[in-house]
DRENLOVO-371972 format. One record per residue (C-alpha): residue number from 0; residue in one letter; x, y, z. Coordinates in Angstrom, 2 decimals, decimal comma. Example, Ala and Ser with C-alpha at 12.3 -4.5 7.8 and 13.67 -1.06 7.14 Angstrom:
% DRENLOVO-371972
     n   res        xx        yy        zz
     0     A     12,30     -4,50      7,80
     1     S     13,67     -1,06      7,14
***
This chain:
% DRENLOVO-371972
     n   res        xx        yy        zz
     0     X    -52,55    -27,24     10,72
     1     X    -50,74    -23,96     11,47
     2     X    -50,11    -23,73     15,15
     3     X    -49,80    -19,77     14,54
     4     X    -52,35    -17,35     14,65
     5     X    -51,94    -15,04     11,58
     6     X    -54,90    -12,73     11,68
     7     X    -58,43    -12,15     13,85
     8     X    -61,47    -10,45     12,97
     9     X    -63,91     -9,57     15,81
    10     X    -67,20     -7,98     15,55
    11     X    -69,50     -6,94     18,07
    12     X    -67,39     -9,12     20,15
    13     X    -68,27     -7,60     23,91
    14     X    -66,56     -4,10     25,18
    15     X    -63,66     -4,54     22,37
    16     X    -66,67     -3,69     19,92
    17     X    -64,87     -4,38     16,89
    18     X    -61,05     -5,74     16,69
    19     X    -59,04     -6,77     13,65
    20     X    -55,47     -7,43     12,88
    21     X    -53,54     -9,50      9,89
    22     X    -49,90     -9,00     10,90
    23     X    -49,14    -10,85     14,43
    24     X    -45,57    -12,07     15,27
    25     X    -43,94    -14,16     17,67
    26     X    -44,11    -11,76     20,17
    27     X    -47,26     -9,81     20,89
    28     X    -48,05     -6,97     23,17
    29     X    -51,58     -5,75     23,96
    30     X    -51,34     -2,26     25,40
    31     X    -54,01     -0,37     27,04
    32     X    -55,59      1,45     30,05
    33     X    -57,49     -0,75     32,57
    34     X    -61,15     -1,33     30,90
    35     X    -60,20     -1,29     27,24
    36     X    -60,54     -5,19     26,48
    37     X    -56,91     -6,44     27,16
    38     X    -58,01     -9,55     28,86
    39     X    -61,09     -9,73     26,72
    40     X    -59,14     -9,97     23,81
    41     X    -56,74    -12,72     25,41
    42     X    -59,48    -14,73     26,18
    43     X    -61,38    -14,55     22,95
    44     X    -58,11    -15,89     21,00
    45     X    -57,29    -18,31     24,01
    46     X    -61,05    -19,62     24,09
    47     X    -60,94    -20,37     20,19
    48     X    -57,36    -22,22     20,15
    49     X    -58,33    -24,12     23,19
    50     X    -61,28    -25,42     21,76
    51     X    -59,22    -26,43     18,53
    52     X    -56,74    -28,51     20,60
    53     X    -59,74    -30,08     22,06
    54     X    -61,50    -30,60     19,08
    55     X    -61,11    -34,61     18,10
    56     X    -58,29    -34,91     20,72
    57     X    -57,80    -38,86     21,38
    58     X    -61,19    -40,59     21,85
    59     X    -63,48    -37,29     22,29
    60     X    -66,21    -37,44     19,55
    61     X    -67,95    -34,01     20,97
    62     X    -68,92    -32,32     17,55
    63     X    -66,76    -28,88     17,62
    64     X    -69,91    -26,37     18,18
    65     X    -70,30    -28,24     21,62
    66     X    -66,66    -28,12     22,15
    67     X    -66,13    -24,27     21,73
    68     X    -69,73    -23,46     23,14
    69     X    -68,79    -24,85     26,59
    70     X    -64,92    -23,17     26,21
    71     X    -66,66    -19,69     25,77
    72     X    -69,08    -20,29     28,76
    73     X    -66,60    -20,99     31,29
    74     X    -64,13    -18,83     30,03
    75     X    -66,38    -15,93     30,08
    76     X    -68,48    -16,92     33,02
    77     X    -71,81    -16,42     31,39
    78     X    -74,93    -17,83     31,65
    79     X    -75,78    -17,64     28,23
    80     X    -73,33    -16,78     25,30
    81     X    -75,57    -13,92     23,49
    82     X    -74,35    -11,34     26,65
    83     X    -70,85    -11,78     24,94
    84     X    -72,72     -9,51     22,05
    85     X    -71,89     -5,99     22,38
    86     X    -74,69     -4,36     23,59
    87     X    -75,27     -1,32     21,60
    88     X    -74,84     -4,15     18,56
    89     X    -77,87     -4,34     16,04
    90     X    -75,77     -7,29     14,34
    91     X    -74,57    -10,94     15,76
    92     X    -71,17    -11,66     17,35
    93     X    -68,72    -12,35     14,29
    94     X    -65,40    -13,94     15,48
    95     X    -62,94    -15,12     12,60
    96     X    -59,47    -16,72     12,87
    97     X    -56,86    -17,66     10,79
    98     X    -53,70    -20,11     11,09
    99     X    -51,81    -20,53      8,37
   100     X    -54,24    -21,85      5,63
   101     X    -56,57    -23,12      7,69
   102     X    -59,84    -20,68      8,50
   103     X    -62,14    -20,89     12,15
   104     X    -64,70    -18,81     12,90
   105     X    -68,69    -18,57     14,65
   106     X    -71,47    -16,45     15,15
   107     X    -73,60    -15,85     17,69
   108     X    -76,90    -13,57     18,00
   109     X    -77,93    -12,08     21,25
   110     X    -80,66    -14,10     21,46
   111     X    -78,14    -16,78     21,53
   112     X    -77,97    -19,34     24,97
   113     X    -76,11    -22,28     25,65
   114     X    -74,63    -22,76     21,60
   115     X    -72,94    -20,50     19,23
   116     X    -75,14    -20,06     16,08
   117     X    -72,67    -21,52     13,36
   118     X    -69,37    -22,07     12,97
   119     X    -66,59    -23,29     10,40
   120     X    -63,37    -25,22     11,34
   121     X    -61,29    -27,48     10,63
   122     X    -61,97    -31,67      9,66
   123     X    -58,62    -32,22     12,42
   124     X    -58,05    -30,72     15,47
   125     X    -55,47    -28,46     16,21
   126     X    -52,28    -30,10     17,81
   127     X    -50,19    -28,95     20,71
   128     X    -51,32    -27,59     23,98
   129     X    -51,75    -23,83     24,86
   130     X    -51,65    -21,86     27,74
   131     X    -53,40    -19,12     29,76
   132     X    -51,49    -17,59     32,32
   133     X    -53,62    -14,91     34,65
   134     X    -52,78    -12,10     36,31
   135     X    -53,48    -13,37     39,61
   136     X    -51,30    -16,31     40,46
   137     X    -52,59    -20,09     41,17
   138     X    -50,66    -22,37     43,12
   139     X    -52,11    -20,84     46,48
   140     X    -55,63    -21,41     45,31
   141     X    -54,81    -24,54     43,23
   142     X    -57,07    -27,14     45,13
   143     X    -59,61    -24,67     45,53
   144     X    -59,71    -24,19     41,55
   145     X    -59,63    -27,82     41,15
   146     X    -62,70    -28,62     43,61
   147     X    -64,98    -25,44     42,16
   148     X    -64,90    -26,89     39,23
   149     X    -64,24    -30,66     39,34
   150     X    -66,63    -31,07     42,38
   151     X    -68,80    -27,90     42,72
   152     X    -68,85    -27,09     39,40
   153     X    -69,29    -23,22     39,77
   154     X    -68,32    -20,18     38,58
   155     X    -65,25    -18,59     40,25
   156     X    -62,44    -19,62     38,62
   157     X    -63,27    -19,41     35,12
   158     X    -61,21    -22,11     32,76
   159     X    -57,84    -20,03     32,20
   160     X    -57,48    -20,71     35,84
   161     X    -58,91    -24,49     35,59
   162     X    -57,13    -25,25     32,26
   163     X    -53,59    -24,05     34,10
   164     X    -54,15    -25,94     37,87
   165     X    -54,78    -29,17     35,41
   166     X    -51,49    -28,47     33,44
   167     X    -49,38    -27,78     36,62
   168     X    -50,77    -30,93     38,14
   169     X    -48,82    -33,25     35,73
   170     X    -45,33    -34,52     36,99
   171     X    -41,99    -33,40     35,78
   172     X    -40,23    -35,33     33,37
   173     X    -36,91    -35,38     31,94
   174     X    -37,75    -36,34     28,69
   175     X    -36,66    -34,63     24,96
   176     X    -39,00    -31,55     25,53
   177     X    -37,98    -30,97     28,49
   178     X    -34,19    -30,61     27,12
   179     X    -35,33    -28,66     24,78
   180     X    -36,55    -26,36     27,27
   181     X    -33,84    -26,54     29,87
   182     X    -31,55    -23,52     28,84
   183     X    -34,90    -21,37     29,21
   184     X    -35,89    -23,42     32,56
   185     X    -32,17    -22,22     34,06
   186     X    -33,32    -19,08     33,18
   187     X    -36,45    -18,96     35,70
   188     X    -34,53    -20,60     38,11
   189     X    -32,20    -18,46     38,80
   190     X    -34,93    -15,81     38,63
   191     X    -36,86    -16,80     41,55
   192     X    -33,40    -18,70     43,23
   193     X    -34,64    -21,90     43,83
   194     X    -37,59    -24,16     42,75
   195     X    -41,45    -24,62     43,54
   196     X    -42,40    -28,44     43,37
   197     X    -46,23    -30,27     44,07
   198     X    -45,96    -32,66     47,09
   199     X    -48,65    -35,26     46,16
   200     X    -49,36    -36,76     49,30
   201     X    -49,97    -33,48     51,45
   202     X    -51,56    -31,90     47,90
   203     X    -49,57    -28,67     48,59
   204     X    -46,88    -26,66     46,36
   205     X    -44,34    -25,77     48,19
   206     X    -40,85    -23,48     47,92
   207     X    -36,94    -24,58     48,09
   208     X    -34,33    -22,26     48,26
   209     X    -30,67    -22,70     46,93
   210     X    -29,70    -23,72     50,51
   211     X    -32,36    -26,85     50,51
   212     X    -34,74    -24,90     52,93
   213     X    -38,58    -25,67     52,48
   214     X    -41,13    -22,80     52,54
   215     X    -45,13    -23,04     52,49
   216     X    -46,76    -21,76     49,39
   217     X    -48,19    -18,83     51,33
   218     X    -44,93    -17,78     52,79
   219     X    -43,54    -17,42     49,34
   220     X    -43,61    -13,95     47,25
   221     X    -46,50    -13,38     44,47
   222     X    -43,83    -12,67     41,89
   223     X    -41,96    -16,25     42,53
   224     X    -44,87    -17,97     42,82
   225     X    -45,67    -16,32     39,27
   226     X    -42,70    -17,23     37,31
   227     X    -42,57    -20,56     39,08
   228     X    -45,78    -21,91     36,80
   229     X    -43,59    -21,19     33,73
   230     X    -40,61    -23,43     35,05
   231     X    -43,64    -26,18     35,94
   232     X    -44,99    -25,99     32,30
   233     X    -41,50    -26,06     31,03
   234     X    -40,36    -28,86     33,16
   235     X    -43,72    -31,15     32,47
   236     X    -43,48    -31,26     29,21
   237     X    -47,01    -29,84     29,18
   238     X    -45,48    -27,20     26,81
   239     X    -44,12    -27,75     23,48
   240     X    -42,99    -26,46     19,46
   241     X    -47,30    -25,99     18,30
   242     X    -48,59    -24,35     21,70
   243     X    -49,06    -20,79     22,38
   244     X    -48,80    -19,14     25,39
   245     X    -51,30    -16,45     26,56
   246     X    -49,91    -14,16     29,39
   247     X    -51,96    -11,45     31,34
   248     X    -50,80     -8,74     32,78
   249     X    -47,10     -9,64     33,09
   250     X    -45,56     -7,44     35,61
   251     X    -48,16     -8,69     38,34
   252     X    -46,43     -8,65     41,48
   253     X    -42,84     -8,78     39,44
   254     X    -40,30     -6,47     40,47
   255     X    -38,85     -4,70     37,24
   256     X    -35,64     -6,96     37,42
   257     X    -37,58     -9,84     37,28
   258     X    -39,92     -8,68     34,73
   259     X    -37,37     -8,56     32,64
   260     X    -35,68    -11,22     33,08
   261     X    -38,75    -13,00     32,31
   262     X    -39,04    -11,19     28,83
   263     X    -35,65    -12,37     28,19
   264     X    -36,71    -15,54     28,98
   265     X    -39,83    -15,25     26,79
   266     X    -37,90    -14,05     24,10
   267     X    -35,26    -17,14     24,19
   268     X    -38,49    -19,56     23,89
   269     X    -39,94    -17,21     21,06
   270     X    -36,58    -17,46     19,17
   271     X    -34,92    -21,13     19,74
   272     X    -38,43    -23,02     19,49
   273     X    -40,66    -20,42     17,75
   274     X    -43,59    -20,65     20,05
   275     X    -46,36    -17,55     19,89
   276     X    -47,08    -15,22     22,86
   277     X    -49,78    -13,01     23,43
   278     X    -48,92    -10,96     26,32
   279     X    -51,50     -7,83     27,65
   280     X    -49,62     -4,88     29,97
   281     X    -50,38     -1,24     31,34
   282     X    -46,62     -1,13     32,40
   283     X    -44,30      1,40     30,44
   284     X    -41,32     -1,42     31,97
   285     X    -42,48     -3,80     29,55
   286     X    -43,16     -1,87     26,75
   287     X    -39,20     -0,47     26,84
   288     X    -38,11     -3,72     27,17
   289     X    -39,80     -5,39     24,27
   290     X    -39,29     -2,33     22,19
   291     X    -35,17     -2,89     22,88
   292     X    -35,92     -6,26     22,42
   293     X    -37,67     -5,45     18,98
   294     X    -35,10     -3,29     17,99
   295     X    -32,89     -6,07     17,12
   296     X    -35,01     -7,38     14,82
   297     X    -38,22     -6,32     12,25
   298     X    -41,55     -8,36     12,42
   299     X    -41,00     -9,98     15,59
   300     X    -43,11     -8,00     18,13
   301     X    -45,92     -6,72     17,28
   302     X    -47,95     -4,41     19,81
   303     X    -51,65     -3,65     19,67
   304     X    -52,70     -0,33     21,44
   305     X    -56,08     -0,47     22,63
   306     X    -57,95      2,90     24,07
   307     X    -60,78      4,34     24,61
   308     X    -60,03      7,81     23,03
   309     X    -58,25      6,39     19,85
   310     X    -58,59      3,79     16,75
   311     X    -57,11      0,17     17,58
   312     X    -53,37      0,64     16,63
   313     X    -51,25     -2,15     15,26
   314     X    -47,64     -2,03     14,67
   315     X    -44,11     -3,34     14,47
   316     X    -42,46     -2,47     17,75
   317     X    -39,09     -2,56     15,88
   318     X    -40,98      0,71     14,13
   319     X    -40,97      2,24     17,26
   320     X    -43,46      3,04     19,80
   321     X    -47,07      3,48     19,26
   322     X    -49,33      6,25     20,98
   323     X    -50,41      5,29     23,76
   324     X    -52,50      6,60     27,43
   325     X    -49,17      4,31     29,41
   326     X    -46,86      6,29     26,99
   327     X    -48,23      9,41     27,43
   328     X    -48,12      9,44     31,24
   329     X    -44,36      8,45     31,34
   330     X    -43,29     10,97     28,94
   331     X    -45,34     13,18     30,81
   332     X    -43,47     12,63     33,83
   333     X    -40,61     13,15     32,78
   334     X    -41,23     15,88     31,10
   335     X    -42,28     17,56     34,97
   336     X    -39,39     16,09     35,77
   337     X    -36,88     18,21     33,25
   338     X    -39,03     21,15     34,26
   339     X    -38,38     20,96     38,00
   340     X    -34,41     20,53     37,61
   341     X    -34,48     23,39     34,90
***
């Protein structure tokens, strides 16, 4: 099976109403104002391709209805699956999904509970191992994510956080993916200057600097803790060529340097090994910098422009920049700005 999403087709699918686009890339951006279905959108695409992987995987019989029912529960933190309908809808939930040849999709009525209605996928799973990185970072709360769930088995954390504290528990290992990785692993290192590691006997992350020193978790900066997951996942092997990674709101607690310096790195991974991205923003810093980045090369990032006032817009970033609410306030600042020097 394709590991690459190609195209989605929403309908009625919660506050992003109605969604569909055929022309995604390695790269792609999902732009918008705070309330127009960034995350939403993330999540619907992650919830799907998780429940593919899972689908089948090793000795798990659990028929795939069961399998993506459960995903889109605890992703969305529901207590029954019809309040994913859009409200004002007169018509079921319609969620379709294509990779390469292969087509997935479900439906599900208001009315709906515990179960999607229907649903058509594939006779194999989907291989590989994707990725959901939130906005707020986990390795401060990661026994706390583990025990809601694992013990308490609450809502909370909902499974982009649970999915990533299981991935981050596994062990570094030196083995061929991890070389594979290791130019784009320097990369992060330098970034945050030094390395966060998982002591197993205290059950604590912890921080070293380049001079050996050892920091607490809490005593270490949002944005390093941040990037530090991505040079976990790369160092694990948890990562490889058929997963896609799912990023939300990227310039969290980064400082602009290190934001992009963590597109660069994104951008190395999206080129060398051809892995997928799917990474929401309100942050003109990232827009510029993918657009430069686009600029070297045509259908490679692809941003989606969600808001309230316009039409979804698709495009190639290498096209230039789409209208936007974040694009609009920067020029418009800068256009005060001309007006106060002239």
């Amino acid at each position: 099976m394709s590991c690459k999403i190609d195209a989605a087709c929403m309908k009625n699918y919660g506050i992003l109403g109605d969604f569909q686009c055929d022309q995604f890339s390695n790269i792609n951006l999902i732009i918008g104002e705070n309330g127009t279905g960034k995350t939403y959108l993330l999540k619907s695409l992650y919830s799907m391709i998780r429940s593919l992987e899972e689908y089948k995987r090793g000795d798990n019989i659990k028929p795939f209805i069961d399998v993506l029912s459960e995903k889109l529960r605890w992703t969305f933190q529901i207590d029954k699956l019809g309040d994913m309908v859009t409200r004002s809808a007169s018509e079921s939930l319609k969620f379709d999904l294509k990779l390469g040849d292969i087509m997935a999709n479900y439906q599900l009525s208001q009315s709906a509970s515990n179960k999607v209605g229907s649903a058509i996928y594939p006779d194999t799973g989907k291989i590989g191992n994707s990725i959901f990185i939130p906005a707020k970072e986990v390795l401060s709360l990661f026994s706390i994510i583990l025990k809601s769930r694992e013990v308490d088995q609450v809502f909370g954390f909902d499974d982009t956080y649970y999915d990533l504290a299981k991935a981050l528990r596994i062990a570094p290992s030196r083995g061929k993916n991890y070389s594979a990785f290791a130019n784009s692993g320097k990369i992060v290192s330098d970034v945050i200057n030094g390395k966060v590691d998982y002591d197993e006997n205290s059950g604590k992350w912890y921080y070293k600097n380049r001079k050996n020193q050892k920091f607490s978790i809490g005593a270490t900066s949002e944005g390093v803790k941040k990037i530090a997951i991505m040079d976990r996942l790369l160092a694990n092997g948890y990562l490889d060529h058929d997963s896609i990674i799912f990023i939300d709101e990227i310039e969290a607690a980064l400082h602009p340097d290190a934001v992009c310096q963590y597109l660069d790195m994104i951008d190395k991974i999206a080129r060398e090994m051809d892995i997928q991205f799917f990474i929401s923003s309100h942050s003109y810093f990232v827009i510029k910098k993918l657009f430069l980045i686009a600029y070297k090369r045509a259908d490679y990032v692809t941003c989606i422009s969600l808001d309230r006032d316009r039409n979804i817009q698709v495009c190639d970033l290498h096209d230039g920049m789409p209208n936007n609410s974040i694009i609009d306030a920067s020029i418009r600042l800068y256009e005060e700005e001309i007006e106060e020097v002239l």
